[in-house]
C-alpha positions as CSV (number, residue, x, y, z in Angstrom):
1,X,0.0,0.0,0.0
2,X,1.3,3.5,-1.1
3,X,1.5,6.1,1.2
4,X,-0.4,9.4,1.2
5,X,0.4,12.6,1.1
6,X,0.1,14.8,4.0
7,X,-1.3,18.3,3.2
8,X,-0.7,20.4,6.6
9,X,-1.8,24.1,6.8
10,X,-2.1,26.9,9.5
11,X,-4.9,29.1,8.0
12,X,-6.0,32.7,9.6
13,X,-8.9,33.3,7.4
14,X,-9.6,29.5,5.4
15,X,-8.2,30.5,2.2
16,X,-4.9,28.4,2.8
17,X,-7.1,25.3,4.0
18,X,-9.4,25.9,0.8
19,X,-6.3,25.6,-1.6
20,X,-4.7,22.5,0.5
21,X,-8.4,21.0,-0.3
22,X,-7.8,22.0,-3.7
23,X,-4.2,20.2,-3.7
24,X,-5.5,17.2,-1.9
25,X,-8.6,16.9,-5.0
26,X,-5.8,17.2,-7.4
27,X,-3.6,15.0,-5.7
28,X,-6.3,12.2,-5.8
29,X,-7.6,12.9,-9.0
30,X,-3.4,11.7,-10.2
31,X,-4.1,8.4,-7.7
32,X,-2.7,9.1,-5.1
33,X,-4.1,9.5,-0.9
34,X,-4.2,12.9,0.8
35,X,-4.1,13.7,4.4
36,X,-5.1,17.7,5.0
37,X,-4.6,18.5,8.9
38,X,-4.4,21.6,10.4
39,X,-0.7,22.0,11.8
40,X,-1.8,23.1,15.5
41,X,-3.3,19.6,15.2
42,X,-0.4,17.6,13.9
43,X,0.4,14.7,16.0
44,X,1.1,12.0,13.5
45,X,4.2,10.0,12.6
46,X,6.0,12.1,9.4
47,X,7.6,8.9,8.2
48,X,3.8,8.0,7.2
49,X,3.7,10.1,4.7
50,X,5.6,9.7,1.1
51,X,5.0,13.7,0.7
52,X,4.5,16.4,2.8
53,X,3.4,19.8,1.9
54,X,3.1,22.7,4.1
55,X,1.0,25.5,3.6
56,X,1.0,28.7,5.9
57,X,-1.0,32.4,5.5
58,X,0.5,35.4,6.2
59,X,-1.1,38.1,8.4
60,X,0.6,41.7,9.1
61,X,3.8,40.1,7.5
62,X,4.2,36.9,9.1
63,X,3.7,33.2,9.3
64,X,1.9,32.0,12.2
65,X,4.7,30.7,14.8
66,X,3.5,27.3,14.9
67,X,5.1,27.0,11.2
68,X,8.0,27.9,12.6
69,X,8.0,26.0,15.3
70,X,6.8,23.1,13.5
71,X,9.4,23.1,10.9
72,X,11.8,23.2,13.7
73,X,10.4,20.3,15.9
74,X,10.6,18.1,12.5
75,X,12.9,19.2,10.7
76,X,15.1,15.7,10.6
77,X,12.1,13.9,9.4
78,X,11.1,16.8,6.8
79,X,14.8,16.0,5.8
80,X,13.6,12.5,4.7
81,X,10.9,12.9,2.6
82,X,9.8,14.6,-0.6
83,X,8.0,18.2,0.6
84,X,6.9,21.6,-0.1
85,X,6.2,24.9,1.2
86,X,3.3,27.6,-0.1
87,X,2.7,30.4,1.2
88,X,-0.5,32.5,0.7
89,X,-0.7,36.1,0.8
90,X,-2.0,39.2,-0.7
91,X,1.0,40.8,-1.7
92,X,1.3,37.9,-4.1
93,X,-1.5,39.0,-6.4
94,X,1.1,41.3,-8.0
95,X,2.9,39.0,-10.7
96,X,6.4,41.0,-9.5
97,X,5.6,39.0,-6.1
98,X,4.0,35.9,-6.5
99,X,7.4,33.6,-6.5
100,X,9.5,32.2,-4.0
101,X,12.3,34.6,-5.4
102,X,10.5,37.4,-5.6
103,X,8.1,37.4,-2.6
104,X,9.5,39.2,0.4
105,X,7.6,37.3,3.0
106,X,8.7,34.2,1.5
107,X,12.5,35.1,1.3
108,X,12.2,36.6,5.0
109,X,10.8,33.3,5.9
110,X,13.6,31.5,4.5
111,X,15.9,33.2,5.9
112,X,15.4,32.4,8.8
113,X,14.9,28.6,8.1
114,X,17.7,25.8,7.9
115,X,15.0,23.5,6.0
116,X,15.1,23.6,2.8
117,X,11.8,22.2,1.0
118,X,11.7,20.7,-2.9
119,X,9.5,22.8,-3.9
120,X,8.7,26.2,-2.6
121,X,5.4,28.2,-3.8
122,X,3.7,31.7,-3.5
123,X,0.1,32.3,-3.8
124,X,-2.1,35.0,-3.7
125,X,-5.3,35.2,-1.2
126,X,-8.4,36.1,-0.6
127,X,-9.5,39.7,0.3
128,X,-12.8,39.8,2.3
129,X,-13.4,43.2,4.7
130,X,-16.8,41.6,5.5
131,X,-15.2,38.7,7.7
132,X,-12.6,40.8,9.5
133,X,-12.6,42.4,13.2
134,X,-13.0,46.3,13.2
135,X,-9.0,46.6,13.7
136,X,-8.2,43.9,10.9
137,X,-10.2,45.5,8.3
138,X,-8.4,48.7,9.2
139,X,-5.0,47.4,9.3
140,X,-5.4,45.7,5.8
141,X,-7.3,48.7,4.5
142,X,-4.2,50.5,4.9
143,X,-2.0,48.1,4.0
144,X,-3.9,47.5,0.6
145,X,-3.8,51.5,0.2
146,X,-0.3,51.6,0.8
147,X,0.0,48.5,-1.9
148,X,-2.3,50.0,-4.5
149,X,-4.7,47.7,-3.6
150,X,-8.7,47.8,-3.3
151,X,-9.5,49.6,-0.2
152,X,-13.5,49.0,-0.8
153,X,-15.5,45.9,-1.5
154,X,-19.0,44.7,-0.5
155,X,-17.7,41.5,-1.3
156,X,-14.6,39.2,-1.0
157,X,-12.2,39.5,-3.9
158,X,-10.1,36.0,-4.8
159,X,-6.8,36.4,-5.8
160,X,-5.8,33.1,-6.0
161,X,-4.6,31.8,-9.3
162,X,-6.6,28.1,-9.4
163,X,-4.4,27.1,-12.2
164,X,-0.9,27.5,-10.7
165,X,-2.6,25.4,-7.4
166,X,-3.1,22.6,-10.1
167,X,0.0,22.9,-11.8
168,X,1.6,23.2,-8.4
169,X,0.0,19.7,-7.7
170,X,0.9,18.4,-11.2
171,X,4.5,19.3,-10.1
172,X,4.3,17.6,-6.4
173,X,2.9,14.3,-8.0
174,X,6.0,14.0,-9.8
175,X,9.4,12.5,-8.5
């Protein structure tokens, strides 16, 4: 029996855990198992896994710290394995921002990482002032004015490119 692939996230606002869905439908639709656990949840064997893929949302700049800590805790058995690493934020809907290379939470992030995944990814989120606290929807008001980004929408704007998920899948599937 084949392994499956473990899909772990740590999602502020459920956009991350709607694109690790998305990977794990993709993933399945090639053959293969998926596993898609929250990472504050986490308390399975890595070894079990023939794949791991991390995903992590940013909010005011920064991954949660259980990514951190998480990458840290595991980092021999991450070592081991075939994974990968997406982040999802808003500053990647510009297409001067949306790679590994080129994003600057991404590269911060690496920085200060000694694990070094595969395959590393950047996508952009979701933008919904409906769903936010009073003090979020100010903060990221500003921040998306500061950005050139829309400061006003009755309704929640996706960013994220559904076809770089897929081929982000496509690419994980492989050896």
């Amino acid at each position: 029996m084949n392994k499956p692939v473990g899909i772990i996230y740590s999602s502020t606002d459920g956009q991350t855990l709607k694109i690790c869905r998305r990977i794990a439908v993709h993933l399945e639709d090639l053959g293969f198992k998926t596993d898609v656990i929250d990472i504050a949840s986490f308390h399975t064997k890595i070894s079990m896994y023939s794949k791991l893929i991390i995903g992590a949302s940013i909010r005011y700049g920064k991954h949660h710290k259980n990514v951190s800590a998480f990458i840290k805790t595991h980092q021999q058995d991450l070592e081991r394995i075939d994974t990968a690493f997406f982040s999802v934020n808003l500053v990647a809907r510009k297409p001067d921002k949306n790679t590994f290379d080129t994003n600057p939470y991404v590269i911060k992030f690496f920085k200060n990482q000694d694990w070094k995944p595969k395959r590393i990814a950047v996508f952009a989120g979701r933008l919904d002032y409906t769903s936010y606290s009073f003090f979020d929807r100010l903060m990221i008001k500003l921040i998306m004015k500061i950005t050139n980004g829309p400061t006003k929408s009755d309704h929640p704007i996706e960013f994220t490119d559904w076809e770089r998920v897929k081929d982000f899948s496509t690419k994980m599937s492989l050896n």
